[in-house]
C-alpha positions in Angstrom: -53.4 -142.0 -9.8 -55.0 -140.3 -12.9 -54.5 -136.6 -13.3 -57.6 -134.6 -13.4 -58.7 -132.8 -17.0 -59.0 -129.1 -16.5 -60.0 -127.7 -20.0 -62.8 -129.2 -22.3 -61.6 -131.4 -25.1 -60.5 -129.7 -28.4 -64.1 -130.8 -30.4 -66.4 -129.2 -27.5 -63.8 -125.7 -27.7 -64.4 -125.0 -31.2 -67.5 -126.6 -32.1 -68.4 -126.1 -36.1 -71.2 -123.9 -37.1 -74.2 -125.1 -38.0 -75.6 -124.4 -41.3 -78.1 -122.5 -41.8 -81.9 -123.9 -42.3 -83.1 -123.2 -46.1 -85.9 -121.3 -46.9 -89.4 -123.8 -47.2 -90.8 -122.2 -50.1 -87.4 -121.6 -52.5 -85.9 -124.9 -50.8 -82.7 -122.2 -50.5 -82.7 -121.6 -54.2 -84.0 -117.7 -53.6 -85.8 -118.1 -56.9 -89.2 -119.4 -57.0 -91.5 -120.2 -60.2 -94.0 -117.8 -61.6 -97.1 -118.2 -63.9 -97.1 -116.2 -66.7 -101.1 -115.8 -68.1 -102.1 -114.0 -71.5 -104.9 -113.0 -73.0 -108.3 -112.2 -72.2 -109.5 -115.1 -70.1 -105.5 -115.1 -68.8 -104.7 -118.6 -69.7 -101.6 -119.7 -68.7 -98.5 -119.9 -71.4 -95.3 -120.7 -69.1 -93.1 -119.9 -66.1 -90.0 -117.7 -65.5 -88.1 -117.6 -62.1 -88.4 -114.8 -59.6 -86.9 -113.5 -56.3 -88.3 -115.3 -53.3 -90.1 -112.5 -51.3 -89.9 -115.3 -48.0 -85.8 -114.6 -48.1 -85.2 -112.3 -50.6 -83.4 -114.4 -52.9 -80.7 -115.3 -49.9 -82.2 -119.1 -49.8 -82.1 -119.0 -45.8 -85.0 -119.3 -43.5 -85.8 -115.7 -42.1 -87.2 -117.3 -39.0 -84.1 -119.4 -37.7 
């Protein structure tokens, strides 16, 4: 007869940490795009990165 298992297998012990879910609007980067406008009528010239103000430039959703 079969001995009976008293502890949890090794995988379900020590399971791995999930990562965590990246921010929606940076896609985990932390930077997002910016318009830059000049002039008068403020057309639109380029863009330069900025800090995500979603995650603060950590790249990880705030809400998981």
């Amino acid at each position: 007869m079969a001995t009976k298992r008293t502890t949890a297998p090794k995988a379900a012990r020590n399971p791995v940490p999930a990562e965590p879910a990246k921010c929606p609007p940076c896609g985990g980067t932390g930077t997002v795009a910016a318009t830059v406008r000049v002039g008068r009528k403020r057309r639109p010239v380029g863009q330069q990165d900025g800090l995500c103000l979603n995650c603060f430039g950590t790249g990880t959703d705030p809400e998981s």
